[in-house]
C-alpha positions as CSV (number, residue, x, y, z in Angstrom):
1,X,40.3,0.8,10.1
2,X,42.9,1.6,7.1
3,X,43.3,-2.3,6.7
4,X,40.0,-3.0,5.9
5,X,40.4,-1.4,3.0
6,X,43.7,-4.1,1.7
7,X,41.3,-7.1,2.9
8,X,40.2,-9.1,0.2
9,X,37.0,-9.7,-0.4
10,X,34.7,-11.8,-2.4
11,X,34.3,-11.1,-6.0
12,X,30.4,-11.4,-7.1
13,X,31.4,-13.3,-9.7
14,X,32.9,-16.3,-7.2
15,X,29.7,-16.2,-5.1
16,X,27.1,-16.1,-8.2
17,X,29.7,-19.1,-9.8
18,X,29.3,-21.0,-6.5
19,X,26.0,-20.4,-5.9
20,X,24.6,-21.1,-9.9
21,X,26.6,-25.0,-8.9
22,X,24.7,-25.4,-5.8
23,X,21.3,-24.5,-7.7
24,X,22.7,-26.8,-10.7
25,X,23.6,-29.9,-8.8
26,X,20.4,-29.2,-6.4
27,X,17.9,-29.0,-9.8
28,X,19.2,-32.4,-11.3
29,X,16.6,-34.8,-12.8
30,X,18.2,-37.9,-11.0
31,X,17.1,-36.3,-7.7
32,X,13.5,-36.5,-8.8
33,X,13.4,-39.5,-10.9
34,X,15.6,-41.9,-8.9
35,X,16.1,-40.3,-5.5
36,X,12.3,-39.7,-5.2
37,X,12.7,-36.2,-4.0
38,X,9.2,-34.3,-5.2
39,X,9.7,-32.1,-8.0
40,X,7.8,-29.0,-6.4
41,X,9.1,-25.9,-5.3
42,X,9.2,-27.3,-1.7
43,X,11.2,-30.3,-3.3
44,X,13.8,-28.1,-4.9
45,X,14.2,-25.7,-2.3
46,X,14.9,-28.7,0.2
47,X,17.7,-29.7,-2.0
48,X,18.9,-26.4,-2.6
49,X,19.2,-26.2,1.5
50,X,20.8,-29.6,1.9
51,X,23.5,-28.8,-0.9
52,X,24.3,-25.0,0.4
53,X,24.3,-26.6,4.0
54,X,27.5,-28.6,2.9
55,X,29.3,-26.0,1.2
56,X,28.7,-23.4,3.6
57,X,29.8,-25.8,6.1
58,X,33.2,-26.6,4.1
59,X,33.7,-23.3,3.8
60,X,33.3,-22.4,7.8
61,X,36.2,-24.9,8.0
62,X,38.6,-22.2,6.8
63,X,38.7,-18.9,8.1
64,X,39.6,-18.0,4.7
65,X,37.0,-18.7,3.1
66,X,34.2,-17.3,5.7
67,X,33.6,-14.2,3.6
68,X,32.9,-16.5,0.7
69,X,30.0,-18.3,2.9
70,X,28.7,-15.2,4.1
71,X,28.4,-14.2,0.4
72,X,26.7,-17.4,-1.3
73,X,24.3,-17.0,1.8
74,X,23.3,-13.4,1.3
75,X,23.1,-14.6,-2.3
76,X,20.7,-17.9,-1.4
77,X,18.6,-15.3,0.4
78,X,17.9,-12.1,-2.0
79,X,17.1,-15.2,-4.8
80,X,14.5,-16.7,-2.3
81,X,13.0,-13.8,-1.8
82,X,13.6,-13.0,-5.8
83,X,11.4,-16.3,-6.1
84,X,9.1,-15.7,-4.0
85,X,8.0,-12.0,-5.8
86,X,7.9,-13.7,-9.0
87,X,5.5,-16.4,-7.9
88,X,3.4,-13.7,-7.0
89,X,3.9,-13.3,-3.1
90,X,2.7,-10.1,-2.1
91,X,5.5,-6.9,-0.8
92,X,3.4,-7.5,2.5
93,X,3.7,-11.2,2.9
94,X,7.4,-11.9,1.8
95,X,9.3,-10.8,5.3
96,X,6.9,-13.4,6.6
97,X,7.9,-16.0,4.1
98,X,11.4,-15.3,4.4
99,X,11.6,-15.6,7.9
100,X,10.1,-19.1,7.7
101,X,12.2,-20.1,4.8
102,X,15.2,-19.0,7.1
103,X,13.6,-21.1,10.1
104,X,13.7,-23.7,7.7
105,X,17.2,-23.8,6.3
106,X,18.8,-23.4,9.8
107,X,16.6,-25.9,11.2
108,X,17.5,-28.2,8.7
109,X,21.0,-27.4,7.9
110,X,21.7,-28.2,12.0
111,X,20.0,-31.5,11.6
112,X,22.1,-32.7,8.5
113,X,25.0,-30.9,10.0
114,X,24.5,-32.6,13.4
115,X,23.9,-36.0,12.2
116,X,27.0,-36.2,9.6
117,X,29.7,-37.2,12.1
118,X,28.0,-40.1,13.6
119,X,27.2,-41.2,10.2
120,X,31.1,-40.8,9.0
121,X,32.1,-43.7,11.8
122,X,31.3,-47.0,10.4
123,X,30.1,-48.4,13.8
124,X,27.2,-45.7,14.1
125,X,26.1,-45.9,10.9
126,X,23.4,-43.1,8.9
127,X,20.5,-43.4,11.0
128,X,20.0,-40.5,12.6
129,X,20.6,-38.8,9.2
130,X,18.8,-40.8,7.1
131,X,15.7,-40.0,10.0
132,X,16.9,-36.5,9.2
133,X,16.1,-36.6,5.6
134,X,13.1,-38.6,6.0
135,X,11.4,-36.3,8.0
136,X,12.8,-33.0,5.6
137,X,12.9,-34.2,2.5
138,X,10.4,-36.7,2.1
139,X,8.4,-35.6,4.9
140,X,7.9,-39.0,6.2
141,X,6.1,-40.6,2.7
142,X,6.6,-44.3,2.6
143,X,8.7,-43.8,-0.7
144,X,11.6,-42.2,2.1
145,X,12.0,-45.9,3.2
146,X,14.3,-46.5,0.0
147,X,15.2,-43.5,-1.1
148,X,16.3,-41.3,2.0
149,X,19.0,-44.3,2.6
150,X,20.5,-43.3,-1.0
151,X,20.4,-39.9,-0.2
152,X,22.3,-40.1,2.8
153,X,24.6,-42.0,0.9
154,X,25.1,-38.9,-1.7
155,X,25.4,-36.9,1.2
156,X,28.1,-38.6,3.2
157,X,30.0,-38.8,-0.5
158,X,29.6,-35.1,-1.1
159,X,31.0,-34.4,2.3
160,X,34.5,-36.3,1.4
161,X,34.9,-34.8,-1.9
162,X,34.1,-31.0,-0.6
163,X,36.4,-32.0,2.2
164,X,39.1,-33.3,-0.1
165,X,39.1,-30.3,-2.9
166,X,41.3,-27.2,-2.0
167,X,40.0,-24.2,-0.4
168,X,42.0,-22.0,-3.4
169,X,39.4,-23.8,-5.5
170,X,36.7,-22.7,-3.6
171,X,37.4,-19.5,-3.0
172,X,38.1,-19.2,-6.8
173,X,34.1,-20.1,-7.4
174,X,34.8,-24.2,-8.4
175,X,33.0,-26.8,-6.5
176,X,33.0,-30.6,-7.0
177,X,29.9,-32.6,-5.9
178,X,29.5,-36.6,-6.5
179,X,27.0,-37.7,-9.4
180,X,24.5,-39.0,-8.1
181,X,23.5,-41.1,-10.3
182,X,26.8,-43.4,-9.5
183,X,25.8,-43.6,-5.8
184,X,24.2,-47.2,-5.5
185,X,20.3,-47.4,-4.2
186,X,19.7,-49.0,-1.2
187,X,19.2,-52.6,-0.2
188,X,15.8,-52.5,1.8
């Protein structure tokens, strides 16, 4: 018991740091404007999932940095619930709302999460990932036929560069995602 007290833990600061990236990359205008993401709060919260998913799942990859996860989540979760007070949800109604929003992020974090590998091997290719987004992010519109290619393509890029930056960074609240404006649209 005496040597949880010498364990380090997460500063605030490094979870806030790494959450306010997440939310910055996530809140983009390129998303909307060339990804064809809908800029609702459905829309952003969708992208909020898909980039915490990635980073949450980076940081699983190192049982150094576990507490960290376990930190930006609890922090993902009081501002959903933050959000969903000040858009006027009642006290009564926001257990209910959260439990769905959670439904929703583990449901679609284990589909991105699921689908990544196969779409890292060149032979397999993105489809069971780009059906993945299509069907969360787009919710099957007929824009997702050109966009949710792109967007698979962002998010096989942001894989390699959270893989490829050093967990010291991470745990010190600095994260690196791709611009997504240089990822190249899809030939349909």
């Amino acid at each position: 018991m005496i040597f949880s007290l010498f364990r380090r833990s997460p500063k605030p600061n490094t979870i806030s740091t790494l959450y306010g990236m997440i939310v910055a990359q996530a809140r983009l205008p390129v998303f909307y404007r060339d990804y064809a993401v809908a800029d609702t709060v459905n829309g952003r919260f969708d992208l909020i999932v898909l980039h915490l998913a990635l980073v949450l799942d980076r940081l699983a990859q190192d049982p150094a940095s576990q507490g960290l996860g376990q930190g930006v989540f609890d922090l993902f979760c009081t501002d959903m619930d933050d959000n969903l007070r000040e858009m006027g949800i009642s006290d009564l109604k926001v257990p209910k709302e959260m439990r769905r929003m959670g439904e929703a992020f583990y449901g679609r974090s284990q589909s991105y999460l699921n689908a990544i590998p196969a779409a890292l091997q060149p032979a397999d290719g993105s489809r069971a990932l780009i059906e993945a987004l299509t069907r969360n992010i787009y919710g099957g519109a007929p824009s997702a036929h050109a966009a949710a290619p792109r967007l698979a393509a962002y998010m096989l890029e942001a894989v390699r560069e959270l893989k490829a930056q050093d967990t010291a960074n991470l745990t010190a609240g600095h994260v690196r995602f791709p611009d997504p404006a240089a990822i190249p649209a899809a030939i349909v």
